[in-house]
C-alpha positions, 0 to 999 in steps of 0.5 A: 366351407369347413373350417376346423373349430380350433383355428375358427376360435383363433380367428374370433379371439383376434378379431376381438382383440382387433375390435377392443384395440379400435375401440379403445383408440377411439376412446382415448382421445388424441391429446391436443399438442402443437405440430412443432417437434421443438419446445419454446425458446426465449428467441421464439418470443413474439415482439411486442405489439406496435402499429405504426412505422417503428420497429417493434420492441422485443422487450421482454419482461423483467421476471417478477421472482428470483426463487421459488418453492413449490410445496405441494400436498398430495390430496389437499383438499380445499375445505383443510384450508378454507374451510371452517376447521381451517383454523385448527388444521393449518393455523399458521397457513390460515394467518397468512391468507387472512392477514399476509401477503398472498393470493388464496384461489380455489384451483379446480383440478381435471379428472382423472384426479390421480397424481402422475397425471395431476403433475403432468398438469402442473408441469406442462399446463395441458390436461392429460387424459384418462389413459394416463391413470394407467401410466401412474402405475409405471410413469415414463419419462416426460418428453414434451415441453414443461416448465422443468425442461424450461427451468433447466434450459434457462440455468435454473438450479431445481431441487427436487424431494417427495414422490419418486414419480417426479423423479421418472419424469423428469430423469436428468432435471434436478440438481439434487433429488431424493425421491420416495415412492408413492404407492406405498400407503400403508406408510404415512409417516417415513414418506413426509420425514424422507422429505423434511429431513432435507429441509433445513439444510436446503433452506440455508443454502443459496444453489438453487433457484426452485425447490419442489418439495411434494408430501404424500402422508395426508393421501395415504391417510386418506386411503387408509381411514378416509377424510375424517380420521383422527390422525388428519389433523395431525397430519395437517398440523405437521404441514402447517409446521413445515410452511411456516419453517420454510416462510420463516426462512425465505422472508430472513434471506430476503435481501432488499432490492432484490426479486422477491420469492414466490411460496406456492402451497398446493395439492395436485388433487382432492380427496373424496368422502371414502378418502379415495380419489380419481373421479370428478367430486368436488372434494376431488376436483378442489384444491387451496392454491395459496401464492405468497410473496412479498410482491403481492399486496397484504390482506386485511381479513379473509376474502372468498378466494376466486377460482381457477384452473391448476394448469392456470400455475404453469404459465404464472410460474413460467412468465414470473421466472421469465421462461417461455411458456410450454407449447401445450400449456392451455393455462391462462395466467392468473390476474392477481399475480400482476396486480402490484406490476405496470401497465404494460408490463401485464399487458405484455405477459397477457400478449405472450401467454394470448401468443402462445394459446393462438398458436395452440389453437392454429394446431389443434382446431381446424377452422381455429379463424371462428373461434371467438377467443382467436378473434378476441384475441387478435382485436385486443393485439391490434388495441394493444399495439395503439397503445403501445404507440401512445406509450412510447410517444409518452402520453401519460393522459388518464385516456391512456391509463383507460385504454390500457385497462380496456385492452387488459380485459379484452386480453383476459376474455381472449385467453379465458375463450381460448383457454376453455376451447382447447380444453373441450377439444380434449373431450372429441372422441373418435366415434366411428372407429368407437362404433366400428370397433364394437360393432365387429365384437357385437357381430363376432360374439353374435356367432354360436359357432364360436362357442360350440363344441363342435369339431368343425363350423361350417361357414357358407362364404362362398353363398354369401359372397354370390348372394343380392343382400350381402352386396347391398349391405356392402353398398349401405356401409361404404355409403355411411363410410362416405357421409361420416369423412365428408360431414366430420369435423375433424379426419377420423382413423378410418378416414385415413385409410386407402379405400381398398383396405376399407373395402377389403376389410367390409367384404371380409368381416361381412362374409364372415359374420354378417352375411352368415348371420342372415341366411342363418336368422332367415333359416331359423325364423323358419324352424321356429314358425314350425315349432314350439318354441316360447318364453317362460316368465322368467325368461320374458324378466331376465331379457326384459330386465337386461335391455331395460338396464342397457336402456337407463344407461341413456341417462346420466343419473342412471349412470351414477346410481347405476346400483339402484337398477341392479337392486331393483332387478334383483329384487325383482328377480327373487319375487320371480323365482319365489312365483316359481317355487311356489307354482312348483310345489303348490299349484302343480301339486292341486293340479295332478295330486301327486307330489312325487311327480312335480317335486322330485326328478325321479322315482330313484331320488324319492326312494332315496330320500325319506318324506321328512328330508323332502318336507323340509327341502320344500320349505327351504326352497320356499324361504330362500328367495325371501331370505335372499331378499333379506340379504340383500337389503342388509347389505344396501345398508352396509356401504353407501355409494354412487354419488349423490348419497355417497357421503351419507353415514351407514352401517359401515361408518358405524362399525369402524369407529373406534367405540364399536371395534368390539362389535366388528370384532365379533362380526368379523369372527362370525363370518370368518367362521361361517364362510369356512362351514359354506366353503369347506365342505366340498374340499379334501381334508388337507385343503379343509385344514388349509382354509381353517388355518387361513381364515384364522391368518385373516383374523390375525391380520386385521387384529395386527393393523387395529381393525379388530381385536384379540380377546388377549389384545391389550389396548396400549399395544400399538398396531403393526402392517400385518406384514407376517400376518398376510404372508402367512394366509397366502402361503395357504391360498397358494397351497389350496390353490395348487391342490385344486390345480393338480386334481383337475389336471388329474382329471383332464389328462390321466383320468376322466373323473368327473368327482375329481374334476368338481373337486378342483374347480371348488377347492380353486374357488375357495382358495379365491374366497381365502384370497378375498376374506383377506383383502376386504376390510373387515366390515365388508366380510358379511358382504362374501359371507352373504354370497356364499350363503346365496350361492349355497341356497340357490344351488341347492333349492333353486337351480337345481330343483326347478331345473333351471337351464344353463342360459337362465343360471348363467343370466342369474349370476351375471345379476347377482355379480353385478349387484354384489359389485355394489355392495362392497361400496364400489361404483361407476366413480374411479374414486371408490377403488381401494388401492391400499389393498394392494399393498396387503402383505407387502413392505414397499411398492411391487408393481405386479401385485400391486395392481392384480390384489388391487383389481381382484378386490375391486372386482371380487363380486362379479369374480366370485360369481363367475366363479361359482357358475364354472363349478356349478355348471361343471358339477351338472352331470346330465347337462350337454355341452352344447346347453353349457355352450348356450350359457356362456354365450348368453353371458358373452352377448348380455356382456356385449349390450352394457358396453355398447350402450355406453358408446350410445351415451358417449355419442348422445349426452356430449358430457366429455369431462363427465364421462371421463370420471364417471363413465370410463372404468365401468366402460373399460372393465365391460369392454375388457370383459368381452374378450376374457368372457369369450376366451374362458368359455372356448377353453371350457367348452374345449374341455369339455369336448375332450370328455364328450363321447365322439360323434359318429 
């Protein structure tokens, strides 16, 4: 059956957006939530328990504070407090913990360690997944049950300054607001004043009842020059300053024999040693959560502080103001806050916060009855309603006393089961519609039809569908279909489907694909067996070195050092291509005594070109792959990443201090300078004024935000955000931009230039190297500096010499990108991402460039490489469209294996909260990657086909 090439592209790029939807709905775990449309009321609330013939007591707990205040430091990490310098950061709070009435705990965040989903935490106690980083950026409003929805329904008065994130989630709960946006981290000091300058009106007021008062400065500063700055302590102190106001304030309103108030001193997140956050570190996951009050006994010197969960606050606070607990809350409640309280009186908040997680546990988990925190928990119930009998009877032995404390820990054992089985509930991915999602991707880029230039495919659906395998690999799939919704635990999507849907779906995607891609490889295993047809060395190392990276995946520490391998590959790689070189023009040379004919493509070019130009070209092409190796090297020196040697000091750390700004100043200089000579000389001249212009832009930039210096900069001169500075280099990255655009529209509808069309496509890639000179910091421009220069060379004297086919240069520049992904410091850890890049040349949050300045500096190695293959391939003029084809689907496919080697990883190591933090962006960026691969390269090959001469 023929089918027009355009409309078979439209159906391969939908079922690829099929595929990554399942995929991706697999991924993101459904959030563990109660089935009860409703939220928890204080009529709800179980009766005590009570064995006998009386009726059960609906008592209810007086609650243990009249006002709270809730100050929360955005990216508080836990050594600012208890650590050694706790005492030069936060004295005053660092008194309190050692000498004041308080509680000091170490509250272990969940990744993703971001502040949206850090607050949902706080709020309603449940652990908000992955996919919630994504809604950071635009938080919705908050519709399930939370302990601001709790307050507000109880009469509680909230009050509410800080970050505006608060204020999109919880619309209409505050009864005064004046929120501040949060993205915004090139600002680190109006952001704290907005929220202090409220204060002290506030404090000598009485019309509230919680106060949340959440300060961003110490996390913009994080962003900004990371955890050892100079302006942290600074920082630190100014909180330090505030606590004590608002202590001071609380204990003069302090009436006697009234509830006392609770302070609560937290941070919703860490912060790790780059100053970012979002992964799974300790000095992420680590926060201080000082509780202080009049109600908890005084210490007499610094004890170790214990550890808890942060979604352990909300039910504490829930039950201290004497609000239900949130339905999804799987808290548990923090012991030490009902020490100075009765017996019964904890027993009966350890039953109701015991009540609401068994009935979360009923919801969530279907055969909830063998879980051993249910179990527990309904022994202690039973245990406790014997001792309320006795209680009430009025039995004051020291058996009774005993019995209680008995019942109080079997209650604290319940709740921590319970607490800890729902939390690993949240880790359960949906495999099989993981698998199934990229199982069809796999199939539909395995098909070189969708990649071709030709007019039309011709598809044999109708022999397939006539043919014994095709029905016996139907047979195979509905019995896997069968043994995973009768095995699994809990129903998978798919399982949920009418059985003729998934019928329908199998015949149609095995017709389609699978079944053409059997009689297909049967039909070319035969051609191969009557041809020659064999794998070069480099060939043999570009496949081995590709599964060999897609086989270390299956190990957790290859994962977080997932660096090291693309280093070593590309090691390898060089050495390879140095082996070439040298067979190229030595052994080949011995061998046939005529240089001309081995070193050079043609006669015309030896006529050309003179004996000295070719001399040195040979020892050029020589000293390339070395060269490249010392590129290489270098920039593994410059920046430290993947997690176990992250914090380590490196050249980057040494060239950003303060003392060596003058040697960044001229390193900076240099590279500009140099990636404007690599990039120029392929552009027109107005482009060439464009670029010098705004490479100049760059330097004036990082000279207004303190990176770098002018020669006619003096030091007292305080640094500006470079606002006009940035503006000034985009005006010119739009301008380059645009002319590349229009010469290769030129080229692609009023003349067939190929010179024309080359000349676009370059002048739009350096357009793209301006855009990136200007985002990275200044000690990373030797990283783009070294990749021009690698491109350069081995365009030059590599690919070009040793006629190196599109298949093989593609799979060097899928290297080279992944391997400069490292280099810029990124890694495998959301924490590494820069997100005060996105801000460059703005005054205040805009979400659009925001997050693509932010996504474009994250990924610009691999971009840029890309990139450059593009303009490579389409500066070839004796290449055939159908060599360029092969190349872009070798990169579509050798995409495909990484981010099906995470599914593996996903399935066999089971390490759900790592995987999480660790695994996920690079599994979205590869995933994502297959769909944006295989568009670009239909639409170059389209292109393509609308030059190539017609065939008869």
């Amino acid at each position: 059956m023929k089918v027009r090439s355009s409309v078979f592209a439209s159906f391969i790029l939908i079922s690829e957006v099929i595929g990554i939807a399942l995929f991706l709905r697999g991924f993101f775990p459904v959030p563990v939530k109660s089935s009860l449309s409703a939220k928890n009321r204080l009529s709800d609330l179980p009766a005590e328990p009570l064995t006998g013939g009386s009726v059960n007591s609906s008592r209810l707990p007086q609650p243990l504070f009249k006002r709270v205040v809730i100050m929360l430091v955005d990216a508080l990490r836990e050594d600012f407090v208890f650590g050694p310098n706790g005492r030069m950061y936060m004295p005053y709070t660092r008194h309190v913990v050692e000498r004041g009435s308080s509680n000091s705990f170490v509250a272990k965040a969940r990744p993703p360690t971001v502040t949206m989903p850090r607050i949902k935490a706080l709020t309603t106690g449940s652990i908000p997944g992955f996919i919630d980083v994504v809604m950071n950026l635009n938080s919705p409003a908050l519709l399930e049950d939370n302990l601001i929805w709790q307050a507000k329904t109880a009469g509680k008065r909230i009050v509410f300054y800080g970050d505006d994130t608060w204020v999109r989630l919880f619309p209409k709960h505050f009864m005064e607001y004046d929120g501040t946006t949060s993205f915004f981290v090139s600002d680190y000091t109006e952001v704290d004043n907005n929220v202090t300058r409220h204060l002290d009106s506030t404090l000598k007021r009485d019309d509230w009842d919680i106060l949340i008062l959440h300060y961003l400065g110490l996390d913009h500063i994080g962003h900004i020059s990371g955890p050892h700055s100079s302006l942290i302590q600074p920082k630190l102190l100014e909180m330090d300053d505030i606590l004590k106001k608002i202590h001071s304030a609380l204990i003069s309103k302090e009436a006697e024999g009234s509830l006392p108030y609770l302070l609560v001193l937290c941070g919703d997140h860490g912060m790790s040693e780059t100053g970012s956050h979002g992964g799974s570190s300790e000095p992420e996951v680590n926060t201080p959560l000082v509780l202080i009050s009049p109600a908890f006994k005084r210490k007499v010197g610094m004890e170790k502080p214990g550890v808890v969960e942060q979604v352990d606050l909300t039910p504490t606070l829930a039950l201290g103001l004497g609000l239900p607990i949130s339905q999804n809350s799987v808290g548990r409640l923090i012991p030490g806050v009902l020490d100075e309280t009765s017996l019964r009186d904890q027993l009966r908040f350890l039953h109701l916060n015991g009540h609401q997680l068994s009935c979360l546990l009923k919801d969530s988990i279907l055969n909830y009855e063998k879980e051993a925190g249910f179990e527990q928990f309904r022994v202690a119930e039973k245990a406790h309603g014997s001792w309320m009998k006795l209680y009430l009877e009025g039995n004051t032995s020291e058996v009774l006393t005993n019995m209680g404390k008995k019942v109080l820990k079997q209650y604290l054992e319940a709740l921590a089961a319970m607490s800890s089985a729902l939390s690993k509930q949240l880790g359960k991915y949906d495999l099989y519609s993981m698998i199934a999602g990229m199982l069809l991707l796999v199939l539909l880029l395995a098909m070189p039809e969708a990649l071709s230039g030709e007019a039309a495919v011709d598809l044999p659906v109708l022999s397939v569908l006539l043919s014994l395998p095709f029905y016996l690999l139907c047979l195979l799939l509905a019995s896997v279909h069968v043994l995973v919704c009768t095995s699994a635990e809990s129903s998978c999507y798919f399982c949920s489907l009418s059985w003729g849907l998934v019928f329908a779906a199998v015949t149609k995607l095995f017709a389609k694909s699978h079944g053409h891609l059997f009689f297909d490889f049967c039909a070319h295993l035969d051609s191969l067996s009557g041809s020659e047809w064999s794998l070069s060395e480099l060939d043999v190392l570009l496949l081995a070195g590709t599964v060999g990276h897609t086989l270390s995946l299956a190990a957790s520490s290859f994962v977080e050092e997932e660096h090291q391998t693309w280093y070593f590959l590309l090691n390898t790689l060089c050495l390879a291509v140095f082996q070439d070189v040298c067979r190229k023009y030595f052994r080949e040379q011995r061998g046939s005594g005529d240089e001309e004919d081995h070193i050079l493509p043609s006669k015309d070019y030896h006529s050309a070109h003179p004996k000295a130009e070719i001399f040195s070209e040979k020892w050029l092409a020589l000293a390339t792959p070395p060269f490249t190796l010392l590129c290489c090297r270098l920039l593994r020196s410059l920046n430290q990443t993947g997690v176990q040697w992250a914090h380590l000091p490196d050249v980057g750390h040494w060239l950003n201090s303060s003392e060596h700004r003058t040697v960044l100043s001229l390193l900076a200089a240099f590279c500009l300078v140099l990636i404007y000579l690599l990039v120029q000389r392929r552009c027109s001249w107005v482009s060439k004024v464009a670029l010098a212009l705004g490479l100049l832009g760059v330097y004036s930039y990082r000279a207004a935000v303190g990176n770098v210096l002018f020669p006619w900069q003096h030091s007292s001169r305080a640094t500006s955000k470079g606002t006009v500075e940035a503006r000034f280099v985009y005006v010119f990255v739009l301008g380059i931009l645009f002319t590349g655009s229009k010469d290769l529209l030129r080229s692609q509808i009023i003349t067939a230039d190929a010179k024309l069309k080359s000349r676009g496509l370059w002048e739009i890639y350096s357009g793209l190297v301006l855009l990136v000179s200007l985002l990275f910091r200044a000690h990373n421009l030797p990283v783009l500096c070294c990749c021009l220069l690698i491109q350069t060379l081995m365009a030059q004297f590599i690919w070009k010499r040793l006629h190196y086919d599109a298949a093989q240069t593609t799979i060097m520049h899928y290297w080279f990108g992944q391997a400069f992904f490292y280099f810029q410091g990124n890694s495998n850890n959301i924490a590494t991402v820069d997100i005060s890049v996105g801000f460059v040349g703005l005054e205040s949050y805009v979400e659009a460039p925001a997050i693509f300045l932010t996504a474009l500096s994250t990924y610009a190695g691999p971009l840029l490489w890309v990139c450059h293959l593009v303009c490579y391939l389409s500066s070839e003029r004796d290449r055939s469209p159908v060599a360029v084809g092969h190349g872009c689907y070798c990169l579509a496919l050798l995409r495909s294996v990484p981010a099906a080697a995470y599914i593996v990883l996903v399935t066999v190591l089971r390490y759900h909260l790592f995987i999480w933090s660790v695994f996920s962006p690079k599994l979205l960026y590869e995933s994502m990657h297959l769909l944006l691969t295989a568009g670009v390269c239909l639409i170059f090959n389209t292109m393509e086909q609308s030059h190539s001469p017609s065939k008869s």
